[in-house]
FINU-172887 format. One line per 4 residues: number of its first residue (from 1); their letters; for each residue x, y, z of N, C-alpha, C, O. Coordinates in steps of 0.05 Angstrom, whole numbers, plus 5000, padded with zeros to 4 digits. Atoms other than C-alpha are relative to their C-alpha. Last residue first. Example, Ala and Ser with C-alpha at 12.3 -4.5 7.8 and 13.67 -1.06 7.14 Angstrom:
2> sa> 4984:4976:4999:5273:4979:5143:4985:5022:5014:4995:5044:5018 | 5018:4976:5000:5246:4910:5156:5018:5024:5000:5039:5024:5013
//
This chain:
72> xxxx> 5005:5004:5025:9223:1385:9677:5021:4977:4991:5021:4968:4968 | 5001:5025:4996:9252:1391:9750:4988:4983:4971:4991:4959:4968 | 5036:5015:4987:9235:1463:9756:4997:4967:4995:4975:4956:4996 | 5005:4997:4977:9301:1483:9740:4981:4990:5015:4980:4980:5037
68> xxxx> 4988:5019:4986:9312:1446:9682:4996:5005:5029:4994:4987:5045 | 5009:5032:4996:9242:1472:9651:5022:4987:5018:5013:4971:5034 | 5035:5001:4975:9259:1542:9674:4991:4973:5000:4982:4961:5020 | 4988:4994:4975:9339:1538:9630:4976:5001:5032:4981:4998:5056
64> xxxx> 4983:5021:4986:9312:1510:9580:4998:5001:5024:4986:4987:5041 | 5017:5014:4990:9262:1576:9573:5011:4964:5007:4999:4951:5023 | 5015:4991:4973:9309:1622:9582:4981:4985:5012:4974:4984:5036 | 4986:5014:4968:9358:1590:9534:4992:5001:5026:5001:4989:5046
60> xxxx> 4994:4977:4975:9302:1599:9484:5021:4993:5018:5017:4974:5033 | 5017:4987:4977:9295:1537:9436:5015:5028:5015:5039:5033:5015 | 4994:4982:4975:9319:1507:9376:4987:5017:5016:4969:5032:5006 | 4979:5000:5005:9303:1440:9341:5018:5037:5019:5035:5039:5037
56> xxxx> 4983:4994:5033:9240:1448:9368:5033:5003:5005:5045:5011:5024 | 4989:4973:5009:9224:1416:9431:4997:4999:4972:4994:4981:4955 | 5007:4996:5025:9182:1345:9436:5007:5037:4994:4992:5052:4981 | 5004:4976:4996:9186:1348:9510:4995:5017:4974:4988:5040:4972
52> xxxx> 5021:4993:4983:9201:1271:9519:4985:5030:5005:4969:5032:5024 | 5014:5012:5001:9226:1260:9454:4979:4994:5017:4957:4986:5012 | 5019:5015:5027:9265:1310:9425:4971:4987:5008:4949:4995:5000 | 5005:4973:5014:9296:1350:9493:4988:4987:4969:4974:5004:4959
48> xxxx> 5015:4982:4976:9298:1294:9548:4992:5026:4982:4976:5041:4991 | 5025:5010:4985:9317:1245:9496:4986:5017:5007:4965:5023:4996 | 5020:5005:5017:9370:1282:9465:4975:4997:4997:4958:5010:4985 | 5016:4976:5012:9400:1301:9527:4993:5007:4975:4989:5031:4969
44> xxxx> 5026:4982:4978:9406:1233:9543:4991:5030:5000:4968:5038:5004 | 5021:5009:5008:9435:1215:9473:4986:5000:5026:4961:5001:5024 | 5012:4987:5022:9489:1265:9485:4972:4987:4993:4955:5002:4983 | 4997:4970:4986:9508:1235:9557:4982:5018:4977:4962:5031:4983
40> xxxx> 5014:5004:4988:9514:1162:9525:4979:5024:5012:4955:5021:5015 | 5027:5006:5012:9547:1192:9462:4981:4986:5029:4957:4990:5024 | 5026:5019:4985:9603:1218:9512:4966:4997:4988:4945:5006:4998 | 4983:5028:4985:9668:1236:9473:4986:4994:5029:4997:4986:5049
36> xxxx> 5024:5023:4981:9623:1265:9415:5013:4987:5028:5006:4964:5034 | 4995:5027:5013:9674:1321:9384:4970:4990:5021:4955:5001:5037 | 5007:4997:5030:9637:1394:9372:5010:4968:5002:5000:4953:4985 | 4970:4995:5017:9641:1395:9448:4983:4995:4972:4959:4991:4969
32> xxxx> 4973:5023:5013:9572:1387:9482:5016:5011:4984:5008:5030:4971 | 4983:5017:4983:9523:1424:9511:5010:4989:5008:5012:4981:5031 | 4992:4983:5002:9499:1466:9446:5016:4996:5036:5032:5012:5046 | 4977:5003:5004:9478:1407:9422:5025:5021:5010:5048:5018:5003
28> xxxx> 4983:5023:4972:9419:1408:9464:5029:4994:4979:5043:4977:4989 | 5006:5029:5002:9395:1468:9416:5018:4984:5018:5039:4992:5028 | 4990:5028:5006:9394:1540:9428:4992:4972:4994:4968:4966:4995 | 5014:5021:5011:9365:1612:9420:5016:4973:5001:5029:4971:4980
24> xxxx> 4977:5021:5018:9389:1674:9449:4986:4975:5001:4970:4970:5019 | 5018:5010:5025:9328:1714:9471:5017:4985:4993:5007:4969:4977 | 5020:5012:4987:9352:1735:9539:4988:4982:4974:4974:4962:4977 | 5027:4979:4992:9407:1772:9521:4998:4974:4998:5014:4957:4993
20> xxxx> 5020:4983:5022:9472:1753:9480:4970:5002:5006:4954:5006:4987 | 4979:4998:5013:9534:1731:9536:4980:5025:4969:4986:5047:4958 | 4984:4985:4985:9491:1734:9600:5022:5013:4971:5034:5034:4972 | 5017:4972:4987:9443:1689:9564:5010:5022:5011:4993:5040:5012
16> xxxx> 5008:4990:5021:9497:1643:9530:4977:5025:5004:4976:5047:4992 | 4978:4985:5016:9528:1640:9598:4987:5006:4983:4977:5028:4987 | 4988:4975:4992:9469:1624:9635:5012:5013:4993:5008:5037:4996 | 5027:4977:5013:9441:1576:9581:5012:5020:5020:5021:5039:5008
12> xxxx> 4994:4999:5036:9513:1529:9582:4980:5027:4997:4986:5047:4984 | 4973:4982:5013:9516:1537:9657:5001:5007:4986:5011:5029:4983 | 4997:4986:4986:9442:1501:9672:5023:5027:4992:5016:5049:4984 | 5016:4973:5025:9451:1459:9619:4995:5022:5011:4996:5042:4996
8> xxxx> 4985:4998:5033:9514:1434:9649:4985:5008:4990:4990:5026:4973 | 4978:4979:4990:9483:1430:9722:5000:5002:4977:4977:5002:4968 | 5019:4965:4996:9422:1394:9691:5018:5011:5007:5018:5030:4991 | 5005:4995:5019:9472:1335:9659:4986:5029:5002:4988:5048:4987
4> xxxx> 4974:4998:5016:9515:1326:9724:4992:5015:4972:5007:5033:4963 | 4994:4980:4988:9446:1317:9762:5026:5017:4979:5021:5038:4967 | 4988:4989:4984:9419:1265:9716:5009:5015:5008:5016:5027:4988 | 4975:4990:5010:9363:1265:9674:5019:5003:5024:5013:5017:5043
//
């Protein structure tokens, strides 16, 4: 995944954690605009969260946020 993409999930789960506790719950859509105007970008953090890590549709931001860190 590239750098550009873990910063961004990185931010997205800080805030949402800072914003409604520790338990807030997301999905990789939730690091993107509502429009698409980088399906390349969206279908890598598709990948990295469907197919190689077989999430559920939504996850912990706490726990995102430990897999990107840790290089996951």
């Amino acid at each position: 995944m590239r750098q550009s993409l873990r910063d961004k999930i990185i931010a997205v789960c800080d805030r949402k954690i800072t914003q409604k506790g520790p338990d807030v719950g997301l999905s990789f859509y939730a690091f993107f605009a509502n429009r698409n105007d980088d399906p390349g970008l969206l279908m890598e953090a598709a990948t990295w969260w469907i197919a190689t890590h077989q999430l559920d549709h939504f996850e912990k931001a706490t726990k995102i946020r430990e897999m990107v860190l840790a290089g996951k």
